[in-house]
N, C-alpha and C positions, 0 to 999 in steps of 0.2 A: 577577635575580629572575625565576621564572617566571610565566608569566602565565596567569590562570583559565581552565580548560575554558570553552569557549562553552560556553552553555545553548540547546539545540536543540528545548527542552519549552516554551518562552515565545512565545504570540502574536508575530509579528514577526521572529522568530530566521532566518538562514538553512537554506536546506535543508542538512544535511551531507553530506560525499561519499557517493556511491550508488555501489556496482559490483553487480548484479543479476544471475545467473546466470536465465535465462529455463525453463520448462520443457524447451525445443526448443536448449538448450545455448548460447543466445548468450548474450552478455555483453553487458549494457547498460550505463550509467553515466551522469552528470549531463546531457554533453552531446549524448545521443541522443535526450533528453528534447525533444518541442516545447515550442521557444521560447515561442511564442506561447498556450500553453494551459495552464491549471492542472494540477496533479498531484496526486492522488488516491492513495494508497499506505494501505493495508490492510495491517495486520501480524496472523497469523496464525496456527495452530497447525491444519495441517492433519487433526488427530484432534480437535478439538474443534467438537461439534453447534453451538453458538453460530455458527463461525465458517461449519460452511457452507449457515448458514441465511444470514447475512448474504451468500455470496458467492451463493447463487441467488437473493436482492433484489436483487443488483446486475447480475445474468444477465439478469432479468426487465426490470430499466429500462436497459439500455444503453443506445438510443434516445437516453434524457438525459444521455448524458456522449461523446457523439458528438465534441465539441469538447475532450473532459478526457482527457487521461492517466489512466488506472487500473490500478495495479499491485499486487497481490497476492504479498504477500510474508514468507516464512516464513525460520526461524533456520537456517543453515546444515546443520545435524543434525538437522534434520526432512527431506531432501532426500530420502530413503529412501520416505516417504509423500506426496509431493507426488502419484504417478500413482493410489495407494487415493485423495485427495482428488479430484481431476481426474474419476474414475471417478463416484465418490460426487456428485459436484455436475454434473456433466454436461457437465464445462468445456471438451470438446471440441467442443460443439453450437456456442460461442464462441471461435472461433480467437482476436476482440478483447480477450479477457479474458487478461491478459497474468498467469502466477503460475510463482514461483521462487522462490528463496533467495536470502536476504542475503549477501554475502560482505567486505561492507566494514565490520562494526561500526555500520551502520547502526541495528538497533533497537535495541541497546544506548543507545545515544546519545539516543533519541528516545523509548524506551519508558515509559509512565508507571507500570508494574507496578501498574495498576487491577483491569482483564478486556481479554478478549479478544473477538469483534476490537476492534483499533484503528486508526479510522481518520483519519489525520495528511493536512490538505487545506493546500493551498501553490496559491499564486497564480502570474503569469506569472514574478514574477522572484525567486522560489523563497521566497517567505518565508511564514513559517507564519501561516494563516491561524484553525485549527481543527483541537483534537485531540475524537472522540466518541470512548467507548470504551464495550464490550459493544454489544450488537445495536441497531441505528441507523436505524432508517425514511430510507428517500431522502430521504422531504419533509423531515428534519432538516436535511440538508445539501442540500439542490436551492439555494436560494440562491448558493452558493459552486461550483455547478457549472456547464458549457457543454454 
């Protein structure tokens, strides 16, 4: 008998495998991730205003996530617009602002097909703590952040 899909959308759930193509071509994945610090992962649609009003809020507060993983992450075939995005948000003034593409099925898995952005916040040993979705004031989520 086979057994259910995990549910990666429920408070609690673990994070699913992550393989993250970086803007600057690396490849990251679960275990490059600090151990020690929550993770923060924004799913996005680099042509959508919504998203990159949210990513210059979070431009604006890095300071507060000094201790959080934050990753900025878009579907595989948006990859083409990641640098109009980059450009358009200023995300070079932010080397820390880490944004790429999915390539593991990631948002698939995790996506809540609400709005856009969505941001999915996981504690130190990866389990979901908080999905916001559409445009998110930091004070929403400062609680759950380092």
């Amino acid at each position: 008998m086979k057994s259910a899909a995990a549910n990666y959308k429920a408070p609690g759930s673990p994070m699913p495998a992550l393989r993250y193509f970086r803007r600057d071509g690396v490849l990251l994945t679960n275990k490059d991730l600090n151990k020690k610090a929550p993770v923060i992962i924004m799913l996005f649609n680099p042509t959508c205003e919504h998203c990159e009003d949210e990513a210059r809020m979070l431009e604006a507060n890095l300071k507060s996530f000094k201790e959080t993983t934050l990753l900025l992450m878009a579907a595989d075939r948006m990859l083409s617009y990641i640098p109009y995005f980059v450009t358009n948000v200023k995300a070079d003034e932010y080397p820390s602002l880490q944004i790429g593409v999915d390539s593991s099925d990631f948002i698939n898995q995790t996506f809540l097909y609400q709005s856009l952005p969505q941001i999915n916040i996981y504690d130190e040993q990866r389990r979901l703590v908080k999905i916001f979705t559409g445009t998110t004031p930091v004070d929403s989520f400062q609680a759950y952040i380092r």
